[in-house]
C-alpha positions as CSV (number, residue, x, y, z in Angstrom):
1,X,-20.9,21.6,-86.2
2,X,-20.9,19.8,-83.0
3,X,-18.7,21.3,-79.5
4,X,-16.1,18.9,-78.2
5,X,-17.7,19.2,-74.8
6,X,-20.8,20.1,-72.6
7,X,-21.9,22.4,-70.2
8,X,-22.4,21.2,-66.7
9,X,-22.9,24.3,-64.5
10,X,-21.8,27.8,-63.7
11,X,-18.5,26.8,-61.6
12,X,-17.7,29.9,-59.9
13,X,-17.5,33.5,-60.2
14,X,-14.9,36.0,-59.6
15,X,-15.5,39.5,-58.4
16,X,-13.4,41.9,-57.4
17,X,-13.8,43.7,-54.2
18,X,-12.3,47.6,-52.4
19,X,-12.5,45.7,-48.9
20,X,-11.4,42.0,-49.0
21,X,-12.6,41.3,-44.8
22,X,-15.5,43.3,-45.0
23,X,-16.8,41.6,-48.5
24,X,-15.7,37.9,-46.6
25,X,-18.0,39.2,-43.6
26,X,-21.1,40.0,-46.3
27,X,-20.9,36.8,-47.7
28,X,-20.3,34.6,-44.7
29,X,-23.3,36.5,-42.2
30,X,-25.4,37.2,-44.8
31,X,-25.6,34.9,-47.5
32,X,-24.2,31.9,-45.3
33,X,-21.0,31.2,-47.7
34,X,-18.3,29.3,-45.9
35,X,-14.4,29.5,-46.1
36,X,-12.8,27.1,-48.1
37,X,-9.7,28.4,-49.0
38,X,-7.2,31.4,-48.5
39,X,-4.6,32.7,-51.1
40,X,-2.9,35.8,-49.6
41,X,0.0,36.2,-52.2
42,X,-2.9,36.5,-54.5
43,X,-5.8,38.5,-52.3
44,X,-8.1,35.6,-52.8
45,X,-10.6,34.1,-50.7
46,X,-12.6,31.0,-51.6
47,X,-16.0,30.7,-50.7
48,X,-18.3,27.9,-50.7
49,X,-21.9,29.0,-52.4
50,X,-24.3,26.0,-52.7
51,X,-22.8,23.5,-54.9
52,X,-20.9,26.6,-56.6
53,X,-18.0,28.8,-55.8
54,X,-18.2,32.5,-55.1
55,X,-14.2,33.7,-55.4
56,X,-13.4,37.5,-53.3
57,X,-10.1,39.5,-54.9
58,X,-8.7,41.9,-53.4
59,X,-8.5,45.1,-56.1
60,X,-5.3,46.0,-54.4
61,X,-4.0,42.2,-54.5
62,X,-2.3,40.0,-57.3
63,X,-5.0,39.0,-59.3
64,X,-7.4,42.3,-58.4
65,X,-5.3,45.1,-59.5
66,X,-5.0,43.6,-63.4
67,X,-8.9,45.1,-63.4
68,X,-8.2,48.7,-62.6
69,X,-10.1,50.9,-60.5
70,X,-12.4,49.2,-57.7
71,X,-15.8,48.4,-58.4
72,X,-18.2,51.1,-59.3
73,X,-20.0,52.4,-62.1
74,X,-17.0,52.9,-64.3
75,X,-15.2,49.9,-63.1
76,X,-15.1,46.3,-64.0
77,X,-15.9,44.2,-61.1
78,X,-16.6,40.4,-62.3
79,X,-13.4,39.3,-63.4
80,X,-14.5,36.2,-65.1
81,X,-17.3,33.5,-65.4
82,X,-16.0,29.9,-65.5
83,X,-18.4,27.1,-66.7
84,X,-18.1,23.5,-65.8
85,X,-17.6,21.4,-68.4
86,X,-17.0,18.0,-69.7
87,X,-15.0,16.1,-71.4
88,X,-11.5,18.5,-71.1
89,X,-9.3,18.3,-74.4
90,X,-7.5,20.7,-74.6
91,X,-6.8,20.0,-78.0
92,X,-10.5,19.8,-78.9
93,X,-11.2,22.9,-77.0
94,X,-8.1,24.9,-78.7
95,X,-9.4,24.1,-82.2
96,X,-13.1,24.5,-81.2
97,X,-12.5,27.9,-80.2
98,X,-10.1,27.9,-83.6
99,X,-12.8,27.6,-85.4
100,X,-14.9,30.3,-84.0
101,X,-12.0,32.6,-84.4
102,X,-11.0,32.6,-80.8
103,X,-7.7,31.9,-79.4
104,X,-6.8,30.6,-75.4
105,X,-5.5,33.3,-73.4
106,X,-2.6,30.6,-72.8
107,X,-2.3,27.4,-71.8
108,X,-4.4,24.8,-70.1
109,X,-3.7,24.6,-66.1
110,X,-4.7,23.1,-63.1
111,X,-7.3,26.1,-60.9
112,X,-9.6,25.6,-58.0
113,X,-13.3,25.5,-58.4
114,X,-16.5,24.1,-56.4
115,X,-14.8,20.4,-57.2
116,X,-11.6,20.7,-56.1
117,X,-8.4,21.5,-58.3
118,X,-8.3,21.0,-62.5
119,X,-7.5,22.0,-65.7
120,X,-9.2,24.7,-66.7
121,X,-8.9,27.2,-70.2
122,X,-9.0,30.8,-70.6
123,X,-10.1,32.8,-73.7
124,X,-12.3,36.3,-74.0
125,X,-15.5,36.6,-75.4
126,X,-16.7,39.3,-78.0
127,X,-16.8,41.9,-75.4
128,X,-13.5,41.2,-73.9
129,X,-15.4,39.4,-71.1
130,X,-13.1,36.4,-69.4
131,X,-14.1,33.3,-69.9
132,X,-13.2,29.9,-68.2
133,X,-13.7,26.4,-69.4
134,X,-13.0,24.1,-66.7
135,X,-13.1,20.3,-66.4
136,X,-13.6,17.8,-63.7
137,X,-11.4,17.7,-60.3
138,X,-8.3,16.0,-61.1
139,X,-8.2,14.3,-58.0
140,X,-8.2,16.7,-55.2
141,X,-10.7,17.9,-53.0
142,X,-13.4,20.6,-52.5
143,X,-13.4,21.2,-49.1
144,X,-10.6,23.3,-49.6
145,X,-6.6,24.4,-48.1
């Protein structure tokens, strides 16, 4: 049985975080991660990690608080991994994971990564862990706002 795509690279990860401007701090000083975008209404701070994304959430924001807790040893702090892939049918992917008794989590949409905005698909995997499959920039940038 062949997949109706191919893996490319990791794309970015998402992790949730108790102190959104202390986190951004860490990972600009320290690792050397740079600002690429800022979503307030959802707590979210892009960063810029190599040719990769590393994504801040606020666990009192938007997008944060649907894990729970903040991070620690009882609480989930990677919300989900998304892997770069190619081609993006969604129609192929839908029945792919069909196949492997999966379903999407909904419907394809457009989501910021390391290449800029486009489509991208949700679905869990068999520990309830979120995955993303994401396909190439639909035309916009990665540099960001």
């Amino acid at each position: 049985m062949t997949k109706p795509f191919s893996v490319q690279r990791i794309d970015h990860v998402v992790l949730r975080v108790g102190d959104l401007g202390r986190s951004v701090d860490f990972y600009r000083s320290v690792l050397g991660c740079e600002v690429v975008r800022q979503r307030e209404h959802l707590g979210l701070v892009h960063l810029r990690a190599g040719a990769s994304m590393i994504d801040l959430v606020s666990v009192d924001g938007t997008l944060g608080s649907r894990g729970g807790a903040a991070p620690g040893k009882e609480a989930r702090n990677v919300d989900h991994l998304c892997l770069r892939i190619e081609p993006f049918d969604e129609s192929d992917l839908v029945a792919h994971l069909e196949r492997h008794g999966l379903a999407p989590l909904g419907s394809a949409g457009i989501n910021f990564g390391a290449e800029g905005d486009g489509l991208s698909l949700y679905f869990l995997d068999p520990d309830g862990n979120v995955i993303e499959l994401k396909g190439p920039s639909v035309g916009g940038t990665a540099s960001g706002a």
